[in-house]
N, C-alpha and C positions, 0 to 999 in steps of 0.2 A: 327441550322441556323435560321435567321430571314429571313420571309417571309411575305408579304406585297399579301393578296388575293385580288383580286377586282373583282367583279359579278354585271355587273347590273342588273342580278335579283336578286328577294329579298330574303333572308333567309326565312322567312315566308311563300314563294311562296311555293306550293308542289313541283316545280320541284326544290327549294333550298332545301325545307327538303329529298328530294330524292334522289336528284344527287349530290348536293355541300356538306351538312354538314357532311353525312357518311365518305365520302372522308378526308376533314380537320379532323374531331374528331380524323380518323386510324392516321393521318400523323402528327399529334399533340402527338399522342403516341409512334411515333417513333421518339421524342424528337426534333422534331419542334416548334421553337416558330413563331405562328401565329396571326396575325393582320388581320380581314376582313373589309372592305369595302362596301358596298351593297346598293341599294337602294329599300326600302319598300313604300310597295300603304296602302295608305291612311285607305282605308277599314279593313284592319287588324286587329282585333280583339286584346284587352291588352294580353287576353289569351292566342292566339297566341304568339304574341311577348314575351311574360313571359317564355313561353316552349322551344322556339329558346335561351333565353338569359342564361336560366337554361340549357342549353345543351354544349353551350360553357360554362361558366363558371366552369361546371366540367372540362372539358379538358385545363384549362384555356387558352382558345384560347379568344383575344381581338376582340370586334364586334364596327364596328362604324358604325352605320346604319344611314342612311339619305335616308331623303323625296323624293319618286317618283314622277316626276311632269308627268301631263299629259294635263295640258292646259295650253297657247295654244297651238295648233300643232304646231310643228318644235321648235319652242322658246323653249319651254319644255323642248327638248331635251340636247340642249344648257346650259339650265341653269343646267341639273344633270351633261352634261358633264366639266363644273367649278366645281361645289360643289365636283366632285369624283377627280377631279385634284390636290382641294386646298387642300382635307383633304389629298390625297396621298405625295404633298409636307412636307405638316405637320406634318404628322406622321414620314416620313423620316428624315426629318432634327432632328427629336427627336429620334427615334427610328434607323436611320444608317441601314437599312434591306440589308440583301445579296444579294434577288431580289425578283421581284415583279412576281406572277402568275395572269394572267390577265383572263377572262372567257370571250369568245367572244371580237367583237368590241370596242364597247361604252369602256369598261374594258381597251383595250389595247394601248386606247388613251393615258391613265395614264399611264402606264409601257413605251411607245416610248417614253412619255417626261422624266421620269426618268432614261432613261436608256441615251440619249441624254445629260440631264443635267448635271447627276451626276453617270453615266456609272451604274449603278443598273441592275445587269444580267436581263434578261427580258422571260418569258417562258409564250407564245403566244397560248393560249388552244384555239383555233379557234370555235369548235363549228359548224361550217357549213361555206358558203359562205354568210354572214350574207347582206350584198349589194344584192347578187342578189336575196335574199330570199324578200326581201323588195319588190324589182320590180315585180319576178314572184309570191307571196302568192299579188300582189293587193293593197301592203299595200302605196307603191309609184307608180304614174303615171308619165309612161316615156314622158306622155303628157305635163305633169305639169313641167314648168322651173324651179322649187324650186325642186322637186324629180329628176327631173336631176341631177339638180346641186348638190344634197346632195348623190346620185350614184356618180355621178365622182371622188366626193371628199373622199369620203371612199374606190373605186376601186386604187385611188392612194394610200389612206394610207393602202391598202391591202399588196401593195408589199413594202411598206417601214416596215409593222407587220413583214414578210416573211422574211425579208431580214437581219432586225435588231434583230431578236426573236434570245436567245441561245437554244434555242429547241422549237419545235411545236409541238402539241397533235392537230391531227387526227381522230376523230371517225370513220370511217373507211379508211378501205384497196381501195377501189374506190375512196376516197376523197385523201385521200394519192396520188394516181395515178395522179387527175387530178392535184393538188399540182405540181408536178413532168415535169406535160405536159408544168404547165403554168410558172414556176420561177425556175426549174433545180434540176440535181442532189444534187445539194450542198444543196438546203432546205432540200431536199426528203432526204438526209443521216440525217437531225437534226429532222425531223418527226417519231412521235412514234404514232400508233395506240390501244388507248384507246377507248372502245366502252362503251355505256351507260351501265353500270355495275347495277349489281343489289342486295340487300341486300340478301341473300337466307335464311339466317336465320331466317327473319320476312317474307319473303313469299316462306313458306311452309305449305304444306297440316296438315304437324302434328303437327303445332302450333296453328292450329283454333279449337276453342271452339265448342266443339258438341252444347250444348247451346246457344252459340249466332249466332251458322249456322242455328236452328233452331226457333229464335226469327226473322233472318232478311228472313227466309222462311213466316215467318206468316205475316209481318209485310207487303212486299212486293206480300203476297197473290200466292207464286210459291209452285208449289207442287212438294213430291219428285220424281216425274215421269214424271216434265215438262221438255220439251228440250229450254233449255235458250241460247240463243246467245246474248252474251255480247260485248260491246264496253267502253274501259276505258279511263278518259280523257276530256281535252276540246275539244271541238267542233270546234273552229276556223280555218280559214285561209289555213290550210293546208289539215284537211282532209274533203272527196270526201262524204257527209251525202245523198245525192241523191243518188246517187252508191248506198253505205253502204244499205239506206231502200229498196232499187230496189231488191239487193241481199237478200233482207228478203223476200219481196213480193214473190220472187220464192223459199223462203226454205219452206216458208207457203204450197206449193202446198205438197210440198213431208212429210211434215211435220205440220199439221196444224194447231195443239196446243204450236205451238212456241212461244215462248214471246223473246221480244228484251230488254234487260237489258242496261240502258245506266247509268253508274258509273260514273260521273260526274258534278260538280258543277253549270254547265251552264245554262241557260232559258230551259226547257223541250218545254215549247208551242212550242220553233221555231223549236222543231222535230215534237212536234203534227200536226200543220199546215202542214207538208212537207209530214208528213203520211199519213193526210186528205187526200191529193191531190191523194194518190198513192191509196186513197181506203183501206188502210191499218186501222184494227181495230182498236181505239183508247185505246183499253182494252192488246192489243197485247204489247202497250209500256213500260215499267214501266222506271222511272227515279229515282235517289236517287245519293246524296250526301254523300260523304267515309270520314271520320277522315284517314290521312296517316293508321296509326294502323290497320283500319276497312279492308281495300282494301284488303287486302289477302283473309278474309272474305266474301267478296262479290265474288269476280274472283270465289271462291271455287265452287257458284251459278254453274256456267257456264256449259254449254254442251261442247261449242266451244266461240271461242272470234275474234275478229275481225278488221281490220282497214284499211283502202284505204285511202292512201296520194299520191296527186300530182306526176305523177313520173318527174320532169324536172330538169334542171340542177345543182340547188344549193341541192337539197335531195341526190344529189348524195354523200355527205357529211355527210349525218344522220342518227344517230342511234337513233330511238322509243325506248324512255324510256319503253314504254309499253310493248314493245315487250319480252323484259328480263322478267318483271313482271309476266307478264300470264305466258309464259314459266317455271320460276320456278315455280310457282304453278301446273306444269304438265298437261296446258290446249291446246286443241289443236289452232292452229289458223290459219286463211286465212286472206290473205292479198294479195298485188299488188308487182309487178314488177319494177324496175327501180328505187327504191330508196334503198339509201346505200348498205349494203353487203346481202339486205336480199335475192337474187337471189343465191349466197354461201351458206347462211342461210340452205335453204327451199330445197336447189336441189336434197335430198334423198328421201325428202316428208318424214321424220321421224318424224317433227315437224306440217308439215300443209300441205297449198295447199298454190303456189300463180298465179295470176289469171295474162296471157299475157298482156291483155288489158282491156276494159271495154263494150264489146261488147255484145251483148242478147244471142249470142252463148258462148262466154265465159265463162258467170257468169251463165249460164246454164250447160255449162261440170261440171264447179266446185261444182254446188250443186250436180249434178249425184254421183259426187265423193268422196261425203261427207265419205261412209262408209269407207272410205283409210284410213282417221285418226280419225274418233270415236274413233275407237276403241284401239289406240294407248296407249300404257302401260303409264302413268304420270309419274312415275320412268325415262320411259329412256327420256320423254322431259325433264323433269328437268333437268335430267345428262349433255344435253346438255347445258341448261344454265349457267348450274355452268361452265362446259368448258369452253364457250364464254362468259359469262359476269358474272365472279365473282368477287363482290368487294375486296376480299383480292388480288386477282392479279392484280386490277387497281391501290390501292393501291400502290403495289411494281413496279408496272412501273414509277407513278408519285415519289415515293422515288427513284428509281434507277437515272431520271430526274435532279431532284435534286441534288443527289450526284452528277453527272456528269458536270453537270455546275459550283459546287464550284469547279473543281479538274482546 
């Protein structure tokens, strides 16, 4: 079958090399012919983009990458959503594809016109409620007549995605539901739940090099008797980094030689500053930067790992890529309530703790309770990961997808 991808994120992005290209690469092997779409930032390194192009090129999967704009605001936007339009018309009228797999919004603009134009099946991978995610992460103000206006107009083309999609991918079972509340059983029967799957193969315990666990020990100045609480990821928009150091501030008490391990890319100062404030050692912090490869690496650091995101109503859609990650690594973790399935997830406390709300008594039980999952065997969190988020069975769901709309 010809299939026509489109991601407005970027292959280069780490959540493309994470979440997108394992996916295409498996489904490329089970004799799909693939066409991506994608738009890449600027900043990107050749090197980068040499490793993304050598990755497809084995699976000869076809990449047409185009330019992320990001200024001006909103025009920006406009002009990737033509550029992913035109190349989508283009490549079809060359290429004749079965149907388009669309990633998120921005993506699904292109699959509704094709599939309108020129009836091109159309499978609506949603992602989350990408409109209200704008509104409530901050990123649109319902104050502002242009962020309105550009909410209404995506909540209309919500339900024309919904309506006109031959199947919807769901990342969870609570997004699925609200799916269901909000446009019927009839979407809810073409909705499948695929959650952010995770490679287990690359993050395993018994793939990490004694040696290089013991270079970024030195490097990073962590001893093998310190208790590291780790946070993986960017920084942005969604998750709660005041929480997050608060909830340090009180492991320090029971624990005081803790260090906070933050594995990601982002400005370190604008944690430094925020730790400043909390009184928090600046020696307590340590931050570094992970190659995808590294990450397993790093996590292995870990005592425990960590994340508080926003619980409100567009997460109720989301699955934390991270969350897979640590978990097969065998790490324990806390985290919050009210976003996606992780209240399903966590409810044995096999895997971690998660925290009701964000309250001094809360985040207080929850350090008390730490010793529930120290000591928790990394075997059986993995076990669970691979149960919930193994890429070979996201794989066979988005094949099964597939088959199902050519029939």
């Amino acid at each position: 079958m010809k299939v026509l991808y489109v991601s407005y994120d970027g292959m280069t992005d780490f959540l493309g090399r994470s979440q997108v290209i394992p996916y295409i690469e498996e489904l490329a092997d089970r004799g799909h012919n693939i066409h991506v779409i994608s738009c890449e930032k600027k900043h990107i390194s050749a090197k980068e983009r040499t490793i993304v192009d050598r990755l497809f090129t084995q699976k000869n999967i076809q990449w047409h990458p185009l330019p992320f704009s990001d200024h001006p605001p909103g025009l920006s936007k406009l002009l990737d959503v033509y550029r992913i339009k035109e190349m989508a018309r283009r490549l079809h009228k060359h290429e004749n594809f079965d149907f388009t797999h669309c990633r998120s919004y921005i993506a699904a603009l292109a699959g509704l016109e094709l599939k309108k134009k020129y009836g091109v099946r159309f499978v609506f991978d949603m992602r989350g409620f990408w409109a209200d995610e704008r509104l409530e992460g901050k990123i649109w103000n319902d104050k502002n007549p242009a962020h309105l206006l550009a909410y209404r107009y995506f909540k209309r083309k919500e339900k024309l995605f919904f309506e006109n999609a031959d199947a919807v991918v769901s990342l969870t079972q609570s997004g699925k539901d609200v799916i269901e509340t909000l446009f019927g059983k009839g979407v809810k029967n073409k909705t499948t739940v695929i959650p952010c799957c995770v490679d287990t193969e690359l993050f395993s315990r018994e793939k990490v090099a004694t040696d290089f666990l013991q270079q970024l020990k030195k490097k990073l100045n962590i001893g093998d008797k310190d208790f590291v609480l780790s946070y993986l990821g960017s920084l942005g928009t969604w998750y709660m980094i005041d929480e997050m150091l608060i909830f340090f501030k009180k492991l320090l008490i029971l624990y005081p030689q803790a260090k906070f391990l933050f594995i990601s890319g982002d400005d370190p100062n604008y944690i430094k500053i925020k730790a400043r404030k909390l009184q928090i050692e600046e020696e307590r912090i340590i931050f570094s930067k992970a190659l995808r490869e590294e990450v397993p690496a790093y996590l292995m650091l870990s005592t425990l790992s960590m994340f508080f995101i926003k619980p409100v109503f567009s997460k109720k859609a989301s699955s934390p890529t991270k969350q897979a990650e640590i978990m097969s690594m065998g790490i324990p973790v806390v985290c919050n309530s009210g976003v996606g399935d992780t209240d399903l997830i966590f409810a044995g406390n096999d895997v971690g703790l998660v925290l009701k709300d964000f309250s001094e008594a809360e985040l207080e039980r929850v350090v008390r309770e730490l010793d529930k999952i120290l000591n928790l065997d990394p075997v059986q969190i993995r076990n669970k990961a691979i149960q919930l988020f193994n890429l070979d069975q996201g794989v066979e769901k988005y094949h099964t997808i597939y088959s199902e709309i050519m029939k």
